[in-house]
C-alpha positions, 0 to 999 in steps of 0.5 A, a space after each residue: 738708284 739712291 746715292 748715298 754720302 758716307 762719313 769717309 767722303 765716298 758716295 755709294 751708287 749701287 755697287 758702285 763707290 764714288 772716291 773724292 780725288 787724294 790730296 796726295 795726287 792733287 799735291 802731285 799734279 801742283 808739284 809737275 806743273 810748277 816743275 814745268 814752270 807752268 804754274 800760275 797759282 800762288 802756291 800749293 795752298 791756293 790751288 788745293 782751296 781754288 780745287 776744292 771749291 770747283 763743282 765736280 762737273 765737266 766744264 764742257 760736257 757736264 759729266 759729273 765726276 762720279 759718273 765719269 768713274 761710274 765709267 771708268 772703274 765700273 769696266 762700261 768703256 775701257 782703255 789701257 790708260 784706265 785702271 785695270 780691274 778697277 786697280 788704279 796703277 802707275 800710267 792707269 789713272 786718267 778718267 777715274 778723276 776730273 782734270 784740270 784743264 787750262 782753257 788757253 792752252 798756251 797760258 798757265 795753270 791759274 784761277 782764271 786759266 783753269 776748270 775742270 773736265 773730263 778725261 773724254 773732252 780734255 782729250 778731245 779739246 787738247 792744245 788745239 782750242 782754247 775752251 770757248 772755241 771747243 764749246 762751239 766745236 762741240 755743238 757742230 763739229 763739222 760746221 765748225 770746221 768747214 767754217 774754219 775753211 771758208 774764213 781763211 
């Protein structure tokens, strides 16, 4: 299906419309993690430019954002943290957007701390393993943790 670009920023796949996440949400997402202390970017303006330049792309998986909202808004898999009837409302937002993830999770949110995932691996991944580790995870879950069993 032929995807296209609108001036507003949206791409149209089908009756499906890709939204770029808001800046108001970015700014909010900052603001909490600052609040939090877990902040390692220089300010708001060096995390929007670092966000801005990232590829809209799963870091573990691939998925692109367009896709994961293809899934989310279009209704294909549901879940009660999902928008409901493709309305994004408070505590049903995750998956519409990529998220930022920290691949150590003990570490701050900074440049080198930090790509992008989906709602799925970010999920998946949690504080349990940092992002290299969850790659390998991924290919062979259960190898992985059998192997896990036999190192200790």
């Amino acid at each position: 299906m032929a995807k296209l670009l609108t001036v507003s920023g949206r791409m149209s796949v089908g009756r499906f419309e890709y939204k770029t996440k808001p800046e108001e949400k970015l700014r909010s997402n900052f603001s909490q993690r600052k609040s939090k202390g877990l902040n390692g970017f220089d300010d708001v303006k060096d995390f929007l430019h670092w966000y801005e330049h990232q590829d809209k792309i799963c870091y573990y998986c691939e998925l692109k954002e367009e896709e994961m909202q293809e899934i989310v808004i279009g209704g294909i898999l549901k879940s009660n943290r999902f928008p409901q009837n493709g309305i994004i409302g408070r505590g049903q937002s995750r998956g519409v957007w990529l998220e930022v993830d920290r691949l150590n999770p003990k570490g701050n949110y900074s440049r080198d701390n930090c790509v992008l995932c989906c709602y799925f691996c970010n999920n998946d991944k949690s504080d349990v393993f940092h992002g290299d580790d969850y790659k390998e995870f991924m290919e062979n879950r259960v190898g992985y943790l059998k192997q896990k069993i036999d190192k200790k």
